[in-house]
DOFI-238804 format. One record per residue (C-alpha): x, z, y; chain. Coordinates in nm, 2 decimals, padded with zeros to 4 digits. Each point is the difference from the previous one (the first is absolute). Layout:
c1	c3	c2	chain
X	Z	Y	A
...
***
This chain:
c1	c3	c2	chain
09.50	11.22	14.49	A
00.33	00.15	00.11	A
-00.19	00.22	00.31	A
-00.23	00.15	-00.25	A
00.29	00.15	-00.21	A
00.17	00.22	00.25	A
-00.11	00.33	00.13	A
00.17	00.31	00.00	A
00.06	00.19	-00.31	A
00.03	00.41	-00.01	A
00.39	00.08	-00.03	A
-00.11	00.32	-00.09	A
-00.18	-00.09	-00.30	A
00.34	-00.24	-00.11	A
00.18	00.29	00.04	A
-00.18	00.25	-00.21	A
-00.01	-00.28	-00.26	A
00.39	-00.03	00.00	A
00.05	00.43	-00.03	A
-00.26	-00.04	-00.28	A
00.19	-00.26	-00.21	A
00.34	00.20	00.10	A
-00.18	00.29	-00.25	A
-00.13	-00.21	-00.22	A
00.28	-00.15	-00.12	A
00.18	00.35	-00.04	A
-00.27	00.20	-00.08	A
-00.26	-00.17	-00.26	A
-00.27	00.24	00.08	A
-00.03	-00.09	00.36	A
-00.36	00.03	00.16	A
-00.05	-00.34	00.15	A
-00.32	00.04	00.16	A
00.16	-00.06	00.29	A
00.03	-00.34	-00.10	A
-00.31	-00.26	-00.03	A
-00.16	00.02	-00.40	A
00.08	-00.37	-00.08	A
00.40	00.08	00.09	A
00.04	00.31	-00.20	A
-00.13	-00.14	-00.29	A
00.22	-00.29	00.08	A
00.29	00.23	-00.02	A
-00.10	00.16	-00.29	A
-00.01	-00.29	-00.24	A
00.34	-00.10	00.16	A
00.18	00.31	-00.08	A
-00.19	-00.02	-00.35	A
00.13	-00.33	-00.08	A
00.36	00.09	00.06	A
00.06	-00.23	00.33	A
00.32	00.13	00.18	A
-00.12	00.07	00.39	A
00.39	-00.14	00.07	A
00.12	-00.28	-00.22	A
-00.23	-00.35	-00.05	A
00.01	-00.02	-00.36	A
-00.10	-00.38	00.06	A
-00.28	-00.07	-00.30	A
-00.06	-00.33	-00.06	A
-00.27	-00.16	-00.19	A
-00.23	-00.32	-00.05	A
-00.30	-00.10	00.19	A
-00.23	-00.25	00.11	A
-00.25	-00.07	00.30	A
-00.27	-00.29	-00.15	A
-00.01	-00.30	00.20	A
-00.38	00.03	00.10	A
00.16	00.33	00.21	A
00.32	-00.19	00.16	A
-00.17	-00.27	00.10	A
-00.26	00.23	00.19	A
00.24	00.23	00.10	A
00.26	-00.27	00.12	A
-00.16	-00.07	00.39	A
-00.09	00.39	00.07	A
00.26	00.12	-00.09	A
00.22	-00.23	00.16	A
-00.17	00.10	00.33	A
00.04	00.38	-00.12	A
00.39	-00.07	-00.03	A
00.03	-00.16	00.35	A
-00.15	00.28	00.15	A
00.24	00.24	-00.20	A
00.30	-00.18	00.10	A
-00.05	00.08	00.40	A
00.00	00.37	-00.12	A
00.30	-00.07	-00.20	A
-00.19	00.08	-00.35	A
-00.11	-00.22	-00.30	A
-00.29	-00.07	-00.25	A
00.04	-00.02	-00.37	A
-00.24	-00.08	-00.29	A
-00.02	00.20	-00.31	A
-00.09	-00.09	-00.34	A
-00.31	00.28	-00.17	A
00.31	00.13	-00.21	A
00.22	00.13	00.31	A
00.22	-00.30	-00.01	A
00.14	-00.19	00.30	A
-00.09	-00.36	00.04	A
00.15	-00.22	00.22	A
-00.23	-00.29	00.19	A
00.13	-00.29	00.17	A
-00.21	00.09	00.31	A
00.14	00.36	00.07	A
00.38	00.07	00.17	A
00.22	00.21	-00.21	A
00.00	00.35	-00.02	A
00.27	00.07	-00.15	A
-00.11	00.12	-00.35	A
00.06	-00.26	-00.27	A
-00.27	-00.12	-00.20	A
-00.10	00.25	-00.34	A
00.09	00.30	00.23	A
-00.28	00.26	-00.15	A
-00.18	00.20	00.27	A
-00.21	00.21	-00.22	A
00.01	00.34	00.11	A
00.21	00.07	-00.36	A
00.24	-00.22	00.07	A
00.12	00.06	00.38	A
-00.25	00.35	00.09	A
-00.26	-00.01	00.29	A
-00.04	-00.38	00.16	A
-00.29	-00.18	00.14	A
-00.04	-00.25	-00.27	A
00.04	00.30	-00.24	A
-00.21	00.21	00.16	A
-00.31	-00.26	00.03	A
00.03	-00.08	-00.38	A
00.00	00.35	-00.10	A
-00.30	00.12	00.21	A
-00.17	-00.37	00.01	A
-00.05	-00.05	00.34	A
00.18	-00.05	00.32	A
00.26	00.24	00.12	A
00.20	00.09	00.28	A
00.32	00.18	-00.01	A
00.22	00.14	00.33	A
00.37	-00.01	-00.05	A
00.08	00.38	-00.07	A
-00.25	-00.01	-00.29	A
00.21	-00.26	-00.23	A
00.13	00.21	-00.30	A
00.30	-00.18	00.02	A
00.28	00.03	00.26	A
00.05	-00.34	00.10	A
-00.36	-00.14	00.01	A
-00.05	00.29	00.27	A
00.06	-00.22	00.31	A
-00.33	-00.20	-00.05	A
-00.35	-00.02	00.04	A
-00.15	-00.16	-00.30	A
-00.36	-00.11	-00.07	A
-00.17	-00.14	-00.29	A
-00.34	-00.14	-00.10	A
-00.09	-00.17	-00.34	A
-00.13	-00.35	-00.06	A
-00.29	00.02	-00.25	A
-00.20	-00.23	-00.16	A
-00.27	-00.11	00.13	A
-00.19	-00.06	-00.31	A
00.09	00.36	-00.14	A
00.24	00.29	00.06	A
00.30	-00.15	-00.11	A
00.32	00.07	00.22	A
00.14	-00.36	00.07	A
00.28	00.11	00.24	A
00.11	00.25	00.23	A
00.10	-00.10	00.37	A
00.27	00.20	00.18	A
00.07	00.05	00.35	A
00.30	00.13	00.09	A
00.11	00.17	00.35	A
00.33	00.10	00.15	A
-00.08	00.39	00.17	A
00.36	-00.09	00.25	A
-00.20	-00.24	00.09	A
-00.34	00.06	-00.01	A
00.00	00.37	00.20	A
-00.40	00.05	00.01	A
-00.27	-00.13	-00.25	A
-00.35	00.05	-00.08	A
00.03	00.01	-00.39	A
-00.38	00.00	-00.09	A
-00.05	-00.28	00.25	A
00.30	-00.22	-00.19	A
-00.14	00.07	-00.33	A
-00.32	-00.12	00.12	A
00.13	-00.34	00.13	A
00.20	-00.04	-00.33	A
-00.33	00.08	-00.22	A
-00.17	-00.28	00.22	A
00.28	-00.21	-00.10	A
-00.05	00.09	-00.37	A
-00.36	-00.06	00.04	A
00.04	-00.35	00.12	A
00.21	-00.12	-00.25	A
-00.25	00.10	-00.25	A
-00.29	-00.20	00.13	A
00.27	-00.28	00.02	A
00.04	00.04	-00.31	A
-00.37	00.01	-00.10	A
-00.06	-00.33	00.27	A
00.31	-00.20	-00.22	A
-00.12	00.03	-00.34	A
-00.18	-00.30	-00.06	A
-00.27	-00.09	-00.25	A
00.20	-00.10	-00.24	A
00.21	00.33	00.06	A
-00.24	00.24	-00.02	A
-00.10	-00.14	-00.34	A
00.35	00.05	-00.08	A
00.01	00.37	00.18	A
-00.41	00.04	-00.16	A
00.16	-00.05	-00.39	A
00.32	00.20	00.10	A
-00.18	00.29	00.11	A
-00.28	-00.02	-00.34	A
00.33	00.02	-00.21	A
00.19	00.20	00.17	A
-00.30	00.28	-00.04	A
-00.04	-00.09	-00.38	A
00.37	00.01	-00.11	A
00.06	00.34	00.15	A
00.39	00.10	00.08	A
00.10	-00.37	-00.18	A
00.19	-00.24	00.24	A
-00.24	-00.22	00.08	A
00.14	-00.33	00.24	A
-00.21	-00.29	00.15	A
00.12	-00.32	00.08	A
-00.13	-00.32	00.14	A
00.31	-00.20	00.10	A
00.06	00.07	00.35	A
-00.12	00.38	00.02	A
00.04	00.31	-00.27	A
-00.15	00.34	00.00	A
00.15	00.29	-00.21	A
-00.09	00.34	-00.07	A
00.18	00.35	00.05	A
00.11	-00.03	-00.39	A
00.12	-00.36	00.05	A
00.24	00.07	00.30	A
00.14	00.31	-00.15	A
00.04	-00.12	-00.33	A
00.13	-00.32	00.03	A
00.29	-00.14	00.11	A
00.08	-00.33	00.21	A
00.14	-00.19	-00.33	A
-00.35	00.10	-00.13	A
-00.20	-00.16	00.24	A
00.15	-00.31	-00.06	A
-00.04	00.00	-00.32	A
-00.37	00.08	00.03	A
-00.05	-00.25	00.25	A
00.12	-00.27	-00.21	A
-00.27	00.09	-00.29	A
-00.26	00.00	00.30	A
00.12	-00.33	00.15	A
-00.08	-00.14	-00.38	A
-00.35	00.15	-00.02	A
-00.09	-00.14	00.33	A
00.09	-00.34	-00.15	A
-00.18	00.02	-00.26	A
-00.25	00.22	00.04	A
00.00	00.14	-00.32	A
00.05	00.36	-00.10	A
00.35	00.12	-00.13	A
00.15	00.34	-00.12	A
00.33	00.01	-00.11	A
00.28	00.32	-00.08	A
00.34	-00.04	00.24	A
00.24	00.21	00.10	A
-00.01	00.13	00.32	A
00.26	00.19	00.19	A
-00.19	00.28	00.13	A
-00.29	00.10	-00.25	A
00.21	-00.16	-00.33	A
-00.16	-00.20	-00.30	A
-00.38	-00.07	00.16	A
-00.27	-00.17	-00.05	A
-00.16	-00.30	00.26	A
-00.35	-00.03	00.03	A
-00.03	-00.29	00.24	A
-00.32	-00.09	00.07	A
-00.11	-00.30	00.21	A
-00.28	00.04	00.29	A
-00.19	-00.29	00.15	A
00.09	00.00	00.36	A
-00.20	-00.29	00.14	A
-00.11	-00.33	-00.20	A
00.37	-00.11	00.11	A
00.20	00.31	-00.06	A
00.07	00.25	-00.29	A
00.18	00.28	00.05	A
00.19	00.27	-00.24	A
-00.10	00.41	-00.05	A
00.32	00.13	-00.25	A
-00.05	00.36	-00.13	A
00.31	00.14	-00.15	A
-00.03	00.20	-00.31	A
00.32	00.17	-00.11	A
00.06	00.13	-00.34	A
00.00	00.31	-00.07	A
00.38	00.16	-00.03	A
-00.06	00.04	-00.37	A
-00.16	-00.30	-00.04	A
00.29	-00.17	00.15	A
00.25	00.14	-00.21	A
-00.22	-00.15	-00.30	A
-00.04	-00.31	00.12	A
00.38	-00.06	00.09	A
00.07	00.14	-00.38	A
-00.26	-00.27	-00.09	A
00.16	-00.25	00.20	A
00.38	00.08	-00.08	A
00.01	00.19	-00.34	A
00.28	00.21	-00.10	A
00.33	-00.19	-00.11	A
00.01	-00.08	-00.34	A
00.34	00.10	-00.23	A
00.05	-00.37	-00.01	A
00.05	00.00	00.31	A
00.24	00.26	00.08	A
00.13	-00.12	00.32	A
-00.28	-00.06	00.20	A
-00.18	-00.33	-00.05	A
-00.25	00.01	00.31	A
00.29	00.12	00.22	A
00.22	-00.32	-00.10	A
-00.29	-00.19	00.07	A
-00.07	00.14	00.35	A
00.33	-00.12	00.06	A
-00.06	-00.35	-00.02	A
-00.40	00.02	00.17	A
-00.16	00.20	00.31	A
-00.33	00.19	00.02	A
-00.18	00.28	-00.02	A
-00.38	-00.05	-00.02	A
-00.20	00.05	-00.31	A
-00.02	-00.37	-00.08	A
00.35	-00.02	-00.02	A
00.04	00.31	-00.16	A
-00.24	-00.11	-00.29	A
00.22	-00.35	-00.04	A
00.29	00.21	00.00	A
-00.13	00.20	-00.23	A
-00.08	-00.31	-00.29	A
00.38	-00.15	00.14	A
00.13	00.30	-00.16	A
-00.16	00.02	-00.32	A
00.07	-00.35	-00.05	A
00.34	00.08	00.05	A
-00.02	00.30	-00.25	A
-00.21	-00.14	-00.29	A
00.26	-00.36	00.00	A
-00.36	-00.18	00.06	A
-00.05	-00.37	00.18	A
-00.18	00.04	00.36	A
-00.24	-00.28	00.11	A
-00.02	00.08	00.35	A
-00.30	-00.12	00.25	A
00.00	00.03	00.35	A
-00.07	-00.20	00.30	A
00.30	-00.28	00.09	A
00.26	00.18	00.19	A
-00.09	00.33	-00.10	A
00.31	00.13	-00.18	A
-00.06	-00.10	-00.38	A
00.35	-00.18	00.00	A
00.22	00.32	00.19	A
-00.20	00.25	-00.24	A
00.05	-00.23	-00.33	A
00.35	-00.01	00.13	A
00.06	00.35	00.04	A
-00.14	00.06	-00.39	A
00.22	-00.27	-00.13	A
00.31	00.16	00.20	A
-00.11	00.30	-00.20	A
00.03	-00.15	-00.37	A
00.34	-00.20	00.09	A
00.06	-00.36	-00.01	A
-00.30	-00.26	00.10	A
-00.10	-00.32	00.10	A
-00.23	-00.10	00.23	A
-00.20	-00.40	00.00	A
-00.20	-00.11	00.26	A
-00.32	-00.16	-00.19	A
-00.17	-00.18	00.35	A
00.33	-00.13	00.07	A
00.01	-00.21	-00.32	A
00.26	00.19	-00.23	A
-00.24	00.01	-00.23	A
-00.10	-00.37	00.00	A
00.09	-00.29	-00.22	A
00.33	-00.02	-00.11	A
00.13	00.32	00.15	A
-00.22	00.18	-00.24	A
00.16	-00.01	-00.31	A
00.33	00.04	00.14	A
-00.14	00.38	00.18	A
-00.13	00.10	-00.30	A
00.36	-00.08	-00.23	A
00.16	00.21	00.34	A
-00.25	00.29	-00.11	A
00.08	00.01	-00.38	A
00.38	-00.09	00.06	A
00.06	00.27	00.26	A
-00.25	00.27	-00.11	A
-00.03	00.14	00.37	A
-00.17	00.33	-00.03	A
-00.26	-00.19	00.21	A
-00.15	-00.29	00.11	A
-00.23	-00.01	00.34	A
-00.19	-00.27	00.04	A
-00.12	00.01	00.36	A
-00.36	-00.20	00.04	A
-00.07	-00.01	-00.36	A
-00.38	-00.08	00.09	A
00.16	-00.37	00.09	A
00.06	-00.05	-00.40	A
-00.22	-00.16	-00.21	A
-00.14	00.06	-00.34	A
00.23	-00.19	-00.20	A
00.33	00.14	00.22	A
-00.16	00.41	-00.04	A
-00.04	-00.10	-00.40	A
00.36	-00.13	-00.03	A
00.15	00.28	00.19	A
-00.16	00.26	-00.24	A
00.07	-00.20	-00.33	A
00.35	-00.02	00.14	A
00.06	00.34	00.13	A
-00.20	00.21	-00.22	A
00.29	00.03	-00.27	A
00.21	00.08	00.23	A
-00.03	00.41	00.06	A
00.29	00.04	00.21	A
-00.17	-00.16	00.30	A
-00.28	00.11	00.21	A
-00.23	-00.22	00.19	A
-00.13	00.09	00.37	A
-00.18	-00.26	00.16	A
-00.17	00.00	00.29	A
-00.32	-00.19	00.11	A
-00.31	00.00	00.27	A
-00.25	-00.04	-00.25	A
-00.06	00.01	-00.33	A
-00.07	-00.31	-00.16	A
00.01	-00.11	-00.39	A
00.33	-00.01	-00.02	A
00.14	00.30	00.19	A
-00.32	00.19	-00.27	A
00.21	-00.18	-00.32	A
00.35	00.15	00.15	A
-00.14	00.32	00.05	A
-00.13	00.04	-00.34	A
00.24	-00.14	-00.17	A
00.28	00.24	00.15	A
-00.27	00.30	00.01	A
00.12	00.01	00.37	A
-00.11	00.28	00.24	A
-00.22	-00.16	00.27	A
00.18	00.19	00.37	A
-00.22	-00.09	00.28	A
00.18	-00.04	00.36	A
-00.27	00.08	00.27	A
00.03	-00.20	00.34	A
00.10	00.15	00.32	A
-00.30	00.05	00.12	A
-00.07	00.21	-00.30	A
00.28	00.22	00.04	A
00.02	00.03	00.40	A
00.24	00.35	00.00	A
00.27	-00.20	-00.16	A
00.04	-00.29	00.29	A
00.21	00.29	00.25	A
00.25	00.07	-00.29	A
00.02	-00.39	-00.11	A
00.03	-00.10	00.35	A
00.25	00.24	00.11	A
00.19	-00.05	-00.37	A
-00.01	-00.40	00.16	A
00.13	00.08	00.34	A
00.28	00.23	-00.16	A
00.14	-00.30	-00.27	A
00.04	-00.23	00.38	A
00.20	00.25	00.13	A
-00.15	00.35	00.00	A
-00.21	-00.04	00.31	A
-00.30	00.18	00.12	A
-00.35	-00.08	00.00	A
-00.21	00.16	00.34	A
-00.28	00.24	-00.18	A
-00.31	-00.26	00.18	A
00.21	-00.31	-00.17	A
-00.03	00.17	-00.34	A
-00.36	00.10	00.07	A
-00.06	-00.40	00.12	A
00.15	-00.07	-00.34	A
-00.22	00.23	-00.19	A
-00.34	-00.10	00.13	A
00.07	-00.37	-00.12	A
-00.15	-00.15	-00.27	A
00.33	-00.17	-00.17	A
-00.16	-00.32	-00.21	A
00.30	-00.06	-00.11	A
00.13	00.35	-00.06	A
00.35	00.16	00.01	A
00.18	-00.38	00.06	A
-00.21	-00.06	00.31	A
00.11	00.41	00.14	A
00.30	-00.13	-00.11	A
00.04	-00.32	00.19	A
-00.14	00.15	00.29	A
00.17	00.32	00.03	A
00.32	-00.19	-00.03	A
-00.14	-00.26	00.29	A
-00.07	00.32	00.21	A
00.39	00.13	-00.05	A
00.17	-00.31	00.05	A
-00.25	-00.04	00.31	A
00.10	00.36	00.15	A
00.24	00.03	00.24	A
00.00	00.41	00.04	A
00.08	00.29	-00.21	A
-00.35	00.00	-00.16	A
-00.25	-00.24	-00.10	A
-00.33	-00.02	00.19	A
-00.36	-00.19	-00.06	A
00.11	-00.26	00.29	A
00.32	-00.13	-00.26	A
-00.30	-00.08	-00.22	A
-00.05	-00.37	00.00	A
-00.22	-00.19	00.18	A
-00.16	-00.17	-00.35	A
00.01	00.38	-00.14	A
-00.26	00.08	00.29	A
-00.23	-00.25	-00.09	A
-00.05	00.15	-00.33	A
-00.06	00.29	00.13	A
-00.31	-00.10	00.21	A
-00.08	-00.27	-00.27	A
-00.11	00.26	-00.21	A
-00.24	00.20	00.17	A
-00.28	-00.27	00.07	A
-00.35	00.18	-00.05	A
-00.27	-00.16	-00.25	A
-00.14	-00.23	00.23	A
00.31	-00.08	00.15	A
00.12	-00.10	-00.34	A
-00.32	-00.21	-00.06	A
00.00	-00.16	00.34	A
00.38	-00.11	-00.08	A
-00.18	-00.19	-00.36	A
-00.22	-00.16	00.19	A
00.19	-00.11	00.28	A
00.30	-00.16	-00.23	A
-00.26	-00.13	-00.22	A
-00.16	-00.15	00.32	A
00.36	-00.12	00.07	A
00.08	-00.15	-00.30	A
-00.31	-00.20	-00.04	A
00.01	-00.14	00.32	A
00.39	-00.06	-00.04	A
00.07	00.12	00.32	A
-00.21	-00.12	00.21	A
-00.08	00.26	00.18	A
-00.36	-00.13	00.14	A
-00.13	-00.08	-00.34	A
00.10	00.34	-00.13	A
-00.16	00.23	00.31	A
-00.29	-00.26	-00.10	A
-00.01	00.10	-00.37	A
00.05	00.35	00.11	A
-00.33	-00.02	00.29	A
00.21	00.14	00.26	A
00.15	-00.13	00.32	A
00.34	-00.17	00.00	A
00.10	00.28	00.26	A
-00.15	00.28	-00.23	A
00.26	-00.19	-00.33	A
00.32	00.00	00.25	A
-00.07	00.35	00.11	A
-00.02	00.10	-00.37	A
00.29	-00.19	-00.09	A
00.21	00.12	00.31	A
-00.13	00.38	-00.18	A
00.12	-00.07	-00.32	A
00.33	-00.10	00.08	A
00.06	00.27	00.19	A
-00.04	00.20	-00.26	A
00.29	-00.21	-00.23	A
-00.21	-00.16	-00.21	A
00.04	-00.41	-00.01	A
-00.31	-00.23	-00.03	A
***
């Protein structure tokens, strides 16, 4: 490979190339037809984009390589770069938006990762070059716009893919002229494009069945929906369009992700408003796609509102301050709580008018979700309170009376009973005949579920009903609780893959389990920031405990059920089940792999 790239190159022509760019630069009207057609025009749209031919103005953006591409790319290119090295240059990969990417199997060139190469951004370059004139380039050392990329040969040639004309990456190849003194340039390019070109069909040979269904429905949407981000997911792989990789940002990807990793599970539909980082207040169509009788994975198109719309909605959401409420009741509350999504937004939103309008809350939500923190924050807001406990019993028997005396002796401004759907009929029709004379206090109490008597309460009091979605409802707000967690234990810092790990989980028991296992994670780290492997061992089960397919999830029935009939026995139950006893310990040996006890 190395033989076929060097042969002698005409000095003359470098030279008349250098005494061009010499005019160029001071005289804007230079004729360049001394100079090959594709680096003129390079020249052109640098000087027209402002990039100084001295300084490296070092622009730096985000981008992303699929993992279909690295994982084709990985072995060529690795070759490529060994080959490089003996003539003291380097390979790099290239995201379709100019960006710099960084692979485990390529040495370091130097440039960190997000360095832009677009021809905007840094003038004429290979990588540039390539994406602006879509195909492979070549450029000699004195025909780099700028001064300090002028001691290199640099080639280019895009990665497409092989199921349309998308640009998946762009590979670089990188020369040294001090110590490369004679090339054959076409002859280079040519061996890089035959690089290119077997990474493609690599990439073609890995997608399985069950990905090209994925790729099949990705591609049918993608064409529908236009310029919307459109993002395909099927647990291990993910596809994105152009729109999605500019667009979004990292903290976005999690967040989608997480909604995606639900719709697998279920393999139901969802669509949903959040609040993304790049695109703002959005819309997430996530629908799932049948993979294989086994699998289901995820196609998310990402509708943001319009800018207009998104004003309107966030006046919906957050209306303007009433005179009441001179000080700011919303921002005394954000004091106390964390989040940003819409969900949030819209509880926030009720919180406040509660708060406002002196009106009684009954406040549903899943256990752990932050009814007590946000009833809390509303009584802080009206002054004195107290708070009962109605699962632990300080509502039962003889304590009863004696709470409710507490209540009409003290006159807190208000009471918060915490599990109120625990009560029963007779305890929720005391409480109101007790408290309902009493107009200085306020009740908030918080429950699960409604039930008879949390309906009698709410009636009675004409309380306002403020709903506290899950975690997995409100994904954008787990980076800002969990770094609000890490900071209380000592203001420590969470690694951006930790927070996205935290983001794509499912929470079942909502902000108390990030809490307990954010707090594991600290006391667990032993450096300046937090990682994924501080995460507990237990934590990581539930992460793979929750992404069982379908059948996986009916297999499991049937194999405890199996289990449990036969009460262990182990030959009885791969009996009931018509397998072989090898076949039940292989499945069992799976399942617990996965965290999940039988």
């Amino acid at each position: 490979m190395a033989a076929e790239m060097l042969s002698p190159w005409p000095h003359n022509s470098l030279r008349e190339t250098n005494r061009l760019r010499e005019l160029f630069l001071m005289q804007p009207h230079t004729d360049l037809r001394g100079i090959r057609p594709i680096v003129a025009r390079s020249w052109y749209r640098s000087r027209a984009a402002g990039v100084d031919a001295v300084a490296d103005r070092g622009f730096f953006d985000e981008g992303r390589v699929d993992e279909y591409t690295i994982q084709a790319a990985g072995p060529h290119l690795q070759k490529l770069d060994e080959v490089a090295a003996d003539l003291g240059g380097y390979v790099n990969l290239t995201a379709p938006n100019g960006v710099l990417v960084k692979a485990d199997f390529l040495r370091d060139d130097g440039f960190p990762a997000g360095y832009s190469l677009l021809e905007e951004s840094c003038g004429s370059n290979g990588e540039g070059l390539a994406l602006e004139e879509g195909r492979g380039v070549w450029l000699a050392p004195e025909e780099h716009f700028r001064e300090d990329m002028r001691g290199n040969w640099c080639f280019a040639s895009l990665v497409r893919d092989p199921f349309h004309n998308r640009v998946r990456a762009v590979v670089g190849l990188t020369l040294p002229a001090n110590r490369v003194s004679t090339l054959e340039p076409s002859s280079t390019l040519l061996m890089l494009e035959g690089v290119a070109s077997r990474i493609e069909r690599d990439i073609e040979v890995r997608t399985s069945s069950r990905e090209r269904a994925l790729l099949n429905e990705y591609l049918k949407i993608s064409r529908r929906r236009g310029n919307r981000a459109v993002i395909a997911l099927d647990g291990k792989n993910s596809l994105q369009n152009t729109t999605a990789t500019t667009s979004l940002q990292d903290s976005d990807f999690s967040i989608i992700s997480g909604y995606a990793t639900a719709v697998m599970s279920s393999g139901r539909g969802l669509n949903c408003e959040v609040m993304l980082q790049g695109p703002g207040l959005s819309t997430l169509e996530v629908s799932p796609v049948t993979l294989s009788a086994a699998n289901v994975g995820a196609i998310v198109v990402v509708r943001p509102h319009a800018p207009n719309n998104e004003r309107a909605v966030t006046a919906a959401v957050i209306p303007p301050q009433r005179e009441s409420s001179p000080q700011g009741t919303a921002e005394r509350l954000m004091k106390h709580l964390d989040g940003t999504s819409t969900e949030f937004k819209r509880t926030l939103n009720l919180a406040r008018k509660a708060v406002d309008e002196g009106r009684s809350v009954m406040m549903i939500g899943e256990l752990g979700s932050g009814k007590h923190r946000l009833a809390s924050a509303i009584a802080s807001l009206r002054g004195g309170h107290m708070a009962i406990d109605a699962r632990s019993g300080a509502l039962k028997n003889l304590q009863f009376r004696d709470v409710l005396h507490r209540v009409a002796t003290e006159l807190p401004a208000t009471l918060i009973i915490e599990h109120a759907d625990e009560l029963s009929q007779n305890e929720a029709s005391e409480i109101a005949r007790n408290l309902r004379g009493n107009s200085a206090t306020k009740l908030i109490f918080t429950i699960a579920r409604p039930t008879d008597a949390t309906l009698l309460l709410s009636e009675s009091f004409d309380a306002l009903e403020v709903p506290v979605a899950p975690l997995r409802n409100r994904r954008e707000d787990i980076p800002q609780l969990a770094t609000a967690i890490a900071e209380e234990l000592g203001e420590r810092r969470l690694s951006r893959r930790l927070v996205s790990t935290l983001t794509q989980a499912d929470w079942p028991r909502n902000i108390d389990q990030l809490r307990s296992v954010v707090s594991n994670a600290v006391e667990r780290s032993e450096g300046a920031e937090v990682t994924v492997d501080d995460l507990s061992q237990g934590f990581h089960r539930v992460l793979t405990k929750g992404r069982l397919s379908r059948l996986e999830d009916a297999e499991l029935s049937e194999l405890r059920t199996a289990l449990q009939e036969a009460k262990g026995n182990r030959s009885l139950a791969a009996e009931t089940l018509q397998i072989g006893r090898s076949t039940l310990y292989r499945r069992m040996d799976y399942f617990r792999s996965r965290g999940i006890d039988l």
